[in-house]
C-alpha positions in Angstrom: -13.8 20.5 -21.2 -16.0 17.9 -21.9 -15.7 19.1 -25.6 -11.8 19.4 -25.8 -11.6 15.6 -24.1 -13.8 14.1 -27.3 -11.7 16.1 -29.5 -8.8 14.5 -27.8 -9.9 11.7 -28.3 -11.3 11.8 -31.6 -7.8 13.3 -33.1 -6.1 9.9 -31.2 -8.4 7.3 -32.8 -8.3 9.3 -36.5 -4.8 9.2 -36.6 -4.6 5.5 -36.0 -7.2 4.4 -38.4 -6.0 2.3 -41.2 -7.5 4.9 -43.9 -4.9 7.2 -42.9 -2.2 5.5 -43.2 -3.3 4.4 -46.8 -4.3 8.2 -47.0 -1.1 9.2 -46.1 0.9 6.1 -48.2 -0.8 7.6 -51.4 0.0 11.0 -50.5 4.0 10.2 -50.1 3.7 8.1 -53.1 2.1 10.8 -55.1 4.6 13.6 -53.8 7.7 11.3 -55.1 6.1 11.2 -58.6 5.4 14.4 -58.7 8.8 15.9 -57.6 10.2 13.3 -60.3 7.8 14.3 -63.1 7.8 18.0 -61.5 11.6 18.2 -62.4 11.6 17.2 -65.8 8.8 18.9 -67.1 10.2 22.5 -65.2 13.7 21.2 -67.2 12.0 21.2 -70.5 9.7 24.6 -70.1 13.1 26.4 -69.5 15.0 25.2 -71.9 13.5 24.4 -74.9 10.7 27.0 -76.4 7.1 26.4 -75.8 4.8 25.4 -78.3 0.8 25.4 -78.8 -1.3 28.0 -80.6 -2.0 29.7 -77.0 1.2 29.6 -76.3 2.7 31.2 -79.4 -0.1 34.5 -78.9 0.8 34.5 -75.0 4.5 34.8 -76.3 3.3 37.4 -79.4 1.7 39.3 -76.0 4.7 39.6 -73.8 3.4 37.2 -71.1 5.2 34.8 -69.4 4.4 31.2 -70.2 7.2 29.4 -68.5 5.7 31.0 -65.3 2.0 30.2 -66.4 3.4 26.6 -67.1 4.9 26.7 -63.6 1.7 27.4 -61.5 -0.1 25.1 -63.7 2.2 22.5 -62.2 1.8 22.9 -58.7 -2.2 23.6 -59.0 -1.9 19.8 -60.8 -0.6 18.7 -57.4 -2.7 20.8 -55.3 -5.5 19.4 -56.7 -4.4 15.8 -55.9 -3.8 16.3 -52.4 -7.3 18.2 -52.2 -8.9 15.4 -53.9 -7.2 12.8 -51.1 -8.1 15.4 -48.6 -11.6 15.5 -49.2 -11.8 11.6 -49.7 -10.3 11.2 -46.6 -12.6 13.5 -45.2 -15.7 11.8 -46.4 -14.5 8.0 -45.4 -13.0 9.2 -41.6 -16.3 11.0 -41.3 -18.9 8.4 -42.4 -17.9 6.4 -39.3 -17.4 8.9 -36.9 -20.9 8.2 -35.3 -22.2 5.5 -37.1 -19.6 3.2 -36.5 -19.5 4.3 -32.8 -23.0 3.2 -32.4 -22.6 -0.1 -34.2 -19.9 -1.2 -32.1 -21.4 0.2 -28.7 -18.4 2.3 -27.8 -21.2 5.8 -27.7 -23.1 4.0 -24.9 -20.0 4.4 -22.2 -19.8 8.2 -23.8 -23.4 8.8 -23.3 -24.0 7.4 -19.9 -22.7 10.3 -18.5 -23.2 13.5 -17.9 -22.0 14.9 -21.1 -24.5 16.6 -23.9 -24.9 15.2 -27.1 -24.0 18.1 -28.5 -20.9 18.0 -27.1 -20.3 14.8 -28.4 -20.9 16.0 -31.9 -18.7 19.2 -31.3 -15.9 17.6 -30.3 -15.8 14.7 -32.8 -16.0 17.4 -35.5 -13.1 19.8 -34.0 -10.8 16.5 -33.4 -11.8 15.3 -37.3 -11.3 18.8 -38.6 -7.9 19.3 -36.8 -6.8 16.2 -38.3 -7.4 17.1 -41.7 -6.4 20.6 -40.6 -2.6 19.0 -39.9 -3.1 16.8 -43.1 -4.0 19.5 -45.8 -1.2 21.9 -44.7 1.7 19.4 -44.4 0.8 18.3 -47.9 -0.1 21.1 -49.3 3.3 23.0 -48.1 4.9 19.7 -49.5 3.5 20.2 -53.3 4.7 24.1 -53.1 8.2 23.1 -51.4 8.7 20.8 -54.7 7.7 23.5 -57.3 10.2 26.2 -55.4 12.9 23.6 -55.3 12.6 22.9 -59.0 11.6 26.3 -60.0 12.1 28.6 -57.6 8.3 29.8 -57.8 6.0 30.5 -54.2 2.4 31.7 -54.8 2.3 35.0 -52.5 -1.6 34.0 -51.5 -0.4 30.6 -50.5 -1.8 31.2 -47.1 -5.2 31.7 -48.3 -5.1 28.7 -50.5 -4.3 26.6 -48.0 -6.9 27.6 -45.8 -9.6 27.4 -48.5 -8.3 23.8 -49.2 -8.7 23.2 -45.3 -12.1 24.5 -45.1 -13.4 22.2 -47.7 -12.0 19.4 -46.3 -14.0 20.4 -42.8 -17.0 21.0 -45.2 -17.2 18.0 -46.5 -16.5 16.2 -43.5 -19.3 18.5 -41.4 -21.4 17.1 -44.4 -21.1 13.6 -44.1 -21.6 13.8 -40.2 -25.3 14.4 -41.2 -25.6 10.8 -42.6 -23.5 9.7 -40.0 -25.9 10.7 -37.5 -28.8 8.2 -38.9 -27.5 5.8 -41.5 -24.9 3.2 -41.4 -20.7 4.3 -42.3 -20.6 2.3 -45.7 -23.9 3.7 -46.8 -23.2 7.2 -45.6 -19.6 7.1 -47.5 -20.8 5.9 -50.5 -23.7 8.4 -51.2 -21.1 10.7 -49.9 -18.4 9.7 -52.3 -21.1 9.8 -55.4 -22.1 13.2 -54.2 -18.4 14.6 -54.3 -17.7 13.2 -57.3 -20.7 14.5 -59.2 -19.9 18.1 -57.6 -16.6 18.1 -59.3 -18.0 16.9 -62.7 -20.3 20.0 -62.6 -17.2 22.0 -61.5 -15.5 21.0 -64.7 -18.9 21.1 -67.2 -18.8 25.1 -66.0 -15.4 25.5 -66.4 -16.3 24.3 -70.1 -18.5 26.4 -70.7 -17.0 29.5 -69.4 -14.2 28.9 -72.0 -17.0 28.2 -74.7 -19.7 30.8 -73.3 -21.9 28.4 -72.8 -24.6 30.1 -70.4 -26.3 26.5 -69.7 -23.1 24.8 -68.5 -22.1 27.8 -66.3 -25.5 28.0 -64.8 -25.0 23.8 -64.0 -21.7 25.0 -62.1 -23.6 27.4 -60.1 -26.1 25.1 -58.7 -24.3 22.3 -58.5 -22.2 24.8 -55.9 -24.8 25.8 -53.9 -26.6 22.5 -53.7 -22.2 21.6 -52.3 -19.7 23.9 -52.5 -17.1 21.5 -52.7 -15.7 22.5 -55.9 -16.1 26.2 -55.7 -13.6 26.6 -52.6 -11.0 24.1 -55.0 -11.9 27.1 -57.5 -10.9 29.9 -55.1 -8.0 28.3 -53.6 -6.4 27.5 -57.1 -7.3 31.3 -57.8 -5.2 32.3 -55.0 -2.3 30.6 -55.8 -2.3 30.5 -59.5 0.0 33.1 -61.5 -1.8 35.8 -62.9 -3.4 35.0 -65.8 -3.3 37.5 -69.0 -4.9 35.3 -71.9 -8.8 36.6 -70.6 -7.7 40.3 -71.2 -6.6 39.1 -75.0 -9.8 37.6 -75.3 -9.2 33.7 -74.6 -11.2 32.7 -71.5 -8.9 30.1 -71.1 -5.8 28.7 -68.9 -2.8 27.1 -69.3 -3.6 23.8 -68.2 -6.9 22.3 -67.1 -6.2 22.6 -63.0 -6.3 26.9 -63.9 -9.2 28.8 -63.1 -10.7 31.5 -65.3 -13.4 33.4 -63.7 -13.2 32.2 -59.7 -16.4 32.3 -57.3 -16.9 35.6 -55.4 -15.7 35.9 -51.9 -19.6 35.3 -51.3 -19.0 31.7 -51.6 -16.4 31.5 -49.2 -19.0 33.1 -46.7 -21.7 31.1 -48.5 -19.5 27.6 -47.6 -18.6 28.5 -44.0 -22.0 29.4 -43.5 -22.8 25.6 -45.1 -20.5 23.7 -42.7 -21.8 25.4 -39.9 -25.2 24.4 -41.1 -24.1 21.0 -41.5 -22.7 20.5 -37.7 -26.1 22.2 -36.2 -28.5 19.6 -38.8 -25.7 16.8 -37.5 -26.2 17.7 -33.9 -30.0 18.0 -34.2 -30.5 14.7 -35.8 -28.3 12.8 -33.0 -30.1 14.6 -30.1 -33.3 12.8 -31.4 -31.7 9.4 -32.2 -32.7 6.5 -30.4 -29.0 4.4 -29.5 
């Protein structure tokens, strides 16, 4: 109960921080763009006949590029709102103890009889269902445009959304860690660098899957197990994405630059749960021991 009641509270206090409401301003702001933008380029892939060297073999082939063209479109505004997502998991999460302690509010928490862990536990469930609520509202959004435009539903959407929700949680079980012994601004910042440079490496293997370049996949690969971040991006746009037929005529390539070739193995989706809950035991063992 103890648990459920910082959860509680936790949920309260995240949805009235100010970075949510910018969070969620940018979102709504992004979405109107989008279902502006969305509607004329769906107008222009259906009537008028698509161009491009690809495009022109695809066609040669007998695939479908208008409905490649489609799901290229909504992974472009899946991948915003998992980018906002994960920012807003990082920022919320960077002051979810450190900020606590700085301002003195843990010392009427701790005083009584409730474990630390506990404290951790439920900060982390109340931060997770927030982002939980966040990523699925906004993610059903982005597909609600693309049917309403183009009449098009991913039949995996289910298990994108919930890969797009779980690295949101990793990332935010991540940056508990810091928050457990360094100050919020330091602890988002590293944070923010980290995430960034975890998608760069997403994209460098990406690259050089399409060039078969061995070097750049292999950068990919470690930079997902040293963060996993990008992989579950990977796996969720997998899920959702059209079928792709260009590898089986040889081109290791998609669409657009939000499609995803060769996607990580289920193994990484174990391999990222099994990092978050990592994350939230190192997080709960580093607070038990600190001083406040």
């Amino acid at each position: 109960m103890n648990t459920l009641r910082i959860a509680n509270l936790t949920f309260r206090e995240a949805v009235r921080r100010k970075a949510l409401y910018g969070a969620i301003a940018l979102t709504l702001a992004i979405l109107a763009v989008y279902a502006w933008g969305t509607g004329w380029a769906v107008n222009e892939i259906y009537t008028q006949t698509p161009r491009g060297a690809i495009v022109r073999l695809a066609l040669q082939s007998g695939v479908d590029v208008r409905l490649l063209a489609v799901g290229e479109l909504l992974l472009a505004g899946l991948f915003a709102v998992s980018n906002i997502a994960g920012l807003l998991a990082i920022f919320l999460a960077a002051g979810t103890i450190a900020q606590e302690i700085e301002q003195g509010t843990l010392h009427s928490i701790l005083c009584k009889p409730i474990a630390r862990w506990q404290v951790v536990l439920g900060k982390w469930l109340g931060g997770s269902a927030m982002l939980s609520v966040y990523v699925a509202v906004t993610a059903s959004a982005t597909v609600a445009i693309i049917y309403w435009h183009a009449g098009y539903v991913p039949s995996n959407l289910p298990l994108g959304i919930a890969l797009l929700t779980l690295k949101a949680m990793l990332l935010f079980s991540v940056t508990m860690i810091g928050s457990a012994f360094a100050p919020a601004i330091a602890t988002g910042i590293a944070m923010f660098i980290v995430y960034v440079a975890a998608n760069v490496a997403g994209m460098v293997e990406q690259i050089g899957v399409a060039a078969e370049i061995e070097a750049m996949v292999r950068t990919g690969i470690v930079a997902s197990l040293i963060l996993p971040s990008d992989a579950l991006w990977k796996m969720s746009a997998s899920a959702v994405q059209p079928p792709n037929p260009l590898p089986a005529l040889g081109i290791k390539l998609s669409v657009g630059p939000f499609g995803v070739v060769e996607p990580p193995s289920v193994w990484m989706g174990v391999y990222a749960a099994l990092y978050t809950a990592a994350a939230l035991g190192l997080t709960t063992l580093i607070f038990s021991r600190r001083d406040v």
